[in-house]
N, C-alpha and C positions, 0 to 999 in steps of 0.2 A: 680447589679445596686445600686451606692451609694443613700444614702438619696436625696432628692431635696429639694434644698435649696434655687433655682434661678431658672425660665423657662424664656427663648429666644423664643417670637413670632415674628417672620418675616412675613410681609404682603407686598403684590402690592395692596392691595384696590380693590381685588377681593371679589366673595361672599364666595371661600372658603378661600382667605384670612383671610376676616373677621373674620370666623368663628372658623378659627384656633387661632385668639385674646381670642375670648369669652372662647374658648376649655382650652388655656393658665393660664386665668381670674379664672378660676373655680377651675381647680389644683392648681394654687398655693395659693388658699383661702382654699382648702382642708390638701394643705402638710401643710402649712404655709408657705411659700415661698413669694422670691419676684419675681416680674414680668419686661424685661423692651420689650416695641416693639420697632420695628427696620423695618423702610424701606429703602431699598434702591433706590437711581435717577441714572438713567443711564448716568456715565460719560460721555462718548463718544458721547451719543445723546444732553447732554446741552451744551459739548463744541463748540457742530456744530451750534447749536443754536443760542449757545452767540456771534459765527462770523456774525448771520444775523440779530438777533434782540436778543440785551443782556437785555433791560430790559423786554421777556418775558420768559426768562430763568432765572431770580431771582425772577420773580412771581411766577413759577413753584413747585422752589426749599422752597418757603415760600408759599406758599400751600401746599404742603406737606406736610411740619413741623406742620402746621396749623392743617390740615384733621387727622394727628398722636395724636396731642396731644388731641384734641377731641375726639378721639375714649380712649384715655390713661384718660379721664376725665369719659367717658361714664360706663367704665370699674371699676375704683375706686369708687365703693362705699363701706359705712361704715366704712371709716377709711384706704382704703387700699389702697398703696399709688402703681402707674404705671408710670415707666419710658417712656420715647415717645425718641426716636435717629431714626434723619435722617442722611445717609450717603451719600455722593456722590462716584460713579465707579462702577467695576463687581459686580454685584447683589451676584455671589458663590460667590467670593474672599471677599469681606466685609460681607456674613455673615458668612463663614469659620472664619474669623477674629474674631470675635465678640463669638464664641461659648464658648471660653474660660471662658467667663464669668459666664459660665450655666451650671447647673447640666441637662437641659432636651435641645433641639431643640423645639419649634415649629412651622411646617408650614400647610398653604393648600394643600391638592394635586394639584389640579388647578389652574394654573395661568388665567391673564386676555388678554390673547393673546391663544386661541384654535389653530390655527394652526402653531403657532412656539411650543407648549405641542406637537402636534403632529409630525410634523418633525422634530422634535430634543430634544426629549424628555421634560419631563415637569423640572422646576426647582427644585421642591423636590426630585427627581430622580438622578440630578446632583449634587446635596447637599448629599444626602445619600450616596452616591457612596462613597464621598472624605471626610464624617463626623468621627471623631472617636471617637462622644460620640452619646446616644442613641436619637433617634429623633421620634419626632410622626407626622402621617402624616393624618391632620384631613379631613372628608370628610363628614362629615353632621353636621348640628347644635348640640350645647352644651344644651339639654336638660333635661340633668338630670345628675348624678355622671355614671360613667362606672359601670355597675352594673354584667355585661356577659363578659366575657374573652374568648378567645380561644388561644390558646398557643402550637402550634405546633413544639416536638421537634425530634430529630433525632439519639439521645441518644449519640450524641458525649462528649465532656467533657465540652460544651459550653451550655446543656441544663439547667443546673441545672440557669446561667444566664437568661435564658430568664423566667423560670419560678417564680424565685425573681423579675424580673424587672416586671414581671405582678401583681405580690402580693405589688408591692411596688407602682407603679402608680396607682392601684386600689385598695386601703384598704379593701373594704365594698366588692368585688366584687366576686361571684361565677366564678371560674376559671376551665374550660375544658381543659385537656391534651388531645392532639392529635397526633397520630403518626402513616406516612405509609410505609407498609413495601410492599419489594419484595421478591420473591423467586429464590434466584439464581439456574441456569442451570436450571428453570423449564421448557422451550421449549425443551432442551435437555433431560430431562427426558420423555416425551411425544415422543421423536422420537425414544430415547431407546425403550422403550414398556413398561414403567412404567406404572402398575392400576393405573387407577383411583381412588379408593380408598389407594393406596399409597399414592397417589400427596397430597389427599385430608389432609389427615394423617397431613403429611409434611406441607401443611399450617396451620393447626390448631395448631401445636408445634411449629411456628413462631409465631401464634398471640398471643398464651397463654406465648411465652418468653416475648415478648414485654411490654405482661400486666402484667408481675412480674416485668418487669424494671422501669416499672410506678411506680406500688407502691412502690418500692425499694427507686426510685429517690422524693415523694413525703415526703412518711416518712422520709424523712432526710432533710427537710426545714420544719422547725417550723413553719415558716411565712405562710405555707400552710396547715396547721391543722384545719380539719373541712369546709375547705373551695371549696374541690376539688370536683366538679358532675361525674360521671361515666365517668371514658374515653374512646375515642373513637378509635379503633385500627382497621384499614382499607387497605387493599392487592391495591395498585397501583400507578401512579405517585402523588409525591406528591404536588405538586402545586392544582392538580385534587381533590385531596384527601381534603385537605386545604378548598378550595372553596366549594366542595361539602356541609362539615361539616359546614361551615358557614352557606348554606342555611337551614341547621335543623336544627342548635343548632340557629340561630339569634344571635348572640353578636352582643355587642356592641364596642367593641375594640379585637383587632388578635397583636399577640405581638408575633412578629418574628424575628428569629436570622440573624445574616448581615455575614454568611461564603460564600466566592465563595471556590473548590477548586481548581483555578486554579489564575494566575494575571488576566487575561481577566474577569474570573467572578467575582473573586472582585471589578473588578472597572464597572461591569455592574449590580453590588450588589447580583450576586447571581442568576439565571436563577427560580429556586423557588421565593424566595423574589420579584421580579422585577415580574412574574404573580401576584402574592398576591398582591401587591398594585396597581397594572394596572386594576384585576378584581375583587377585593372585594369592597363590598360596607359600609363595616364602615371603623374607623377609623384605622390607622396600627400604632402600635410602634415597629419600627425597631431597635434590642440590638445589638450594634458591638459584633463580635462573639472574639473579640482579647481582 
C-alpha cells in the first residue's frame, strides 16, 4: 500500500456514513493527508422529480451541498482544510469515478435504506467489488487512533501487501497475524486407519510450518519490527477462524485481502472477505490483492 496522500469519504448522511467522515478526518490528520467528501444525489430520482416539482429538486440538490459542506466545516479544525463535492447520478459510478483522486476509499458499511443493504447488497459492498484501490469500511465511531490490528493472511504472494497496508494505515498500532490452515486428505486418512496420533502428528507440523512462515514473512518488513503480538495460527474455515479471533483478540480495525479465485468471486469480493465484513464488528480495510 502506497503512502496516503489523499482519503475519499463518501457519505449518504447516514450514522455510519457520518462516521466513516470523522474515521476519514482523523487519518488524514494522522498521515498528513488531504481530505475531500463526496456525496452523491440520485440522478434518476431528481430527474423524476424535476418533471413534477422542479423547484423541490433544486432545493434538494442545495441541501445537500449545504448538509456536506457543514459536516466538511465541522471536520476542519485547526487549520485543516476539507473538500465538500456534491454529484449528481449512479451513487457506484460517481464514486468509482472520483477514486482516482485518493490514495485510500472511505465509506460506511451501512447505508440509510436497511432494506435495499439487505436485498441487494449494501453499497460498500458494491464499491468494493469493482474498487481497484484499497478501501476501508467503517463501522463504529472514530474514537481514538487504530491502536489493535488483525491482519489475516494466507501466505500467497499477496500477503506481504496486506500486512504493509496495516502497518501503514495504523502507525502506532499493535498488529496480529492470523492464519487458518487445513489439512488436506485428512478425512481420508481417518478412513484409511490412520492413528490418531498420526493425524495428530500431522497437524502439529502444519501449524508449526505456518508459524515459521510468519516469522519468515514478518522479518522481512521493516515497517513491522517490534510491532507484531503473537500470532495466532488456527486448523479451520477461515472466514470462522477470522471472526473467532476477532472476538479474543478485540481489534479495532481487520485488514483484509480482496482475492476471489475464481471471476464470480472476484466480483462478489471473495467468499472469506465478503463474511468478514458482513460479520465483523469493527472497522475492515480491504487491500486489492492485484
Amino acid at each position: 500500500m502506497n503512502p496516503i496522500r489523499s482519503l475519499l469519504a463518501a457519505t449518504d448522511f447516514s450514522d455510519d456514513g457520518i462516521n466513516a467522515c470523522r474515521r476519514a478526518a482523523r487519518l488524514a490528520r494522522e498521515q498528513g493527508a488531504g481530505l475531500e467528501l463526496l456525496h452523491v444525489v440520485s440522478g434518476s430520482s431528481l430527474a423524476l422529480l424535476r418533471g413534477f416539482f422542479p423547484d423541490a429538486a433544486t432545493s434538494i440538490a442545495g441541501n445537500a451541498q449545504k448538509a456536506l459542506e457543514n459536516l466538511g466545516a465541522e471536520l476542519a479544525t485547526d487549520g485543516f482544510a476539507v473538500k465538500a463535492t456534491v454529484r449528481e447520478g449512479a451513487i457506484t459510478t460517481e464514486v468509482l469515478a472520483a477514486m482516482p483522486r485518493a490514495d485510500l476509499l472511505v465509506v460506511g458499511a451501512r447505508g440509510s435504506n436497511p432494506l435495499r443493504d439487505l436485498m441487494l447488497g449494501t453499497t460498500a459492498e458494491r464499491l468494493l467489488a469493482r474498487a481497484t484501490g484499497p478501501a476501508l469500511v467503517v463501522k463504529q465511531p472514530p474514537r481514538d487512533s487504530y491502536r489493535r490490528v488483525l491482519a489475516p493472511i494466507d501466505f500467497s504472494r499477496f500477503s506481504a501487501t496486506v500486512l504493509t497496508a496495516a502497518a501503514t494505515l495504523a502507525p502506532e498500532a499493535e498488529i496480529q497475524v492470523c492464519h487458518a490452515f487445513d489439512l488436506p486428505f485428512e478425512g481420508k486418512l481417518w478412513l484409511a486407519g490412520v492413528a490418531d496420533d498420526e493425524i495428530n502428528r500431522y497437524r502439529a507440523e502444519a501449524r508449526r510450518q505456518a508459524l515459521a512462515g510468519i516469522r519468515q514473512l514478518v522479518d522481512g518488513l521493516p515497517a513491522l519490527a517490534g510491532r507484531t503480538s503473537l500470532p495466532a495460527v488456527t486448523r479451520g474455515d477461515p472466514a470462522r477462524v477470522i471472526l473467532d479471533q476477532e472476538a479474543l483478540y478485540k481489534p479495532d480495525l481487520i485488514v483484509i485481502g480482496k482475492q476471489g479465485r475464481s471471476a464470480l468471486e472476484e466480483f462478489l469480493l471473495g467468499s472469506v472477505t465478503r463474511h468478514v465484513l458482513a460479520d465483523s464488528k469493527c472497522d475492515v480495510l480491504v487491500v486489492n490483492a492485484r
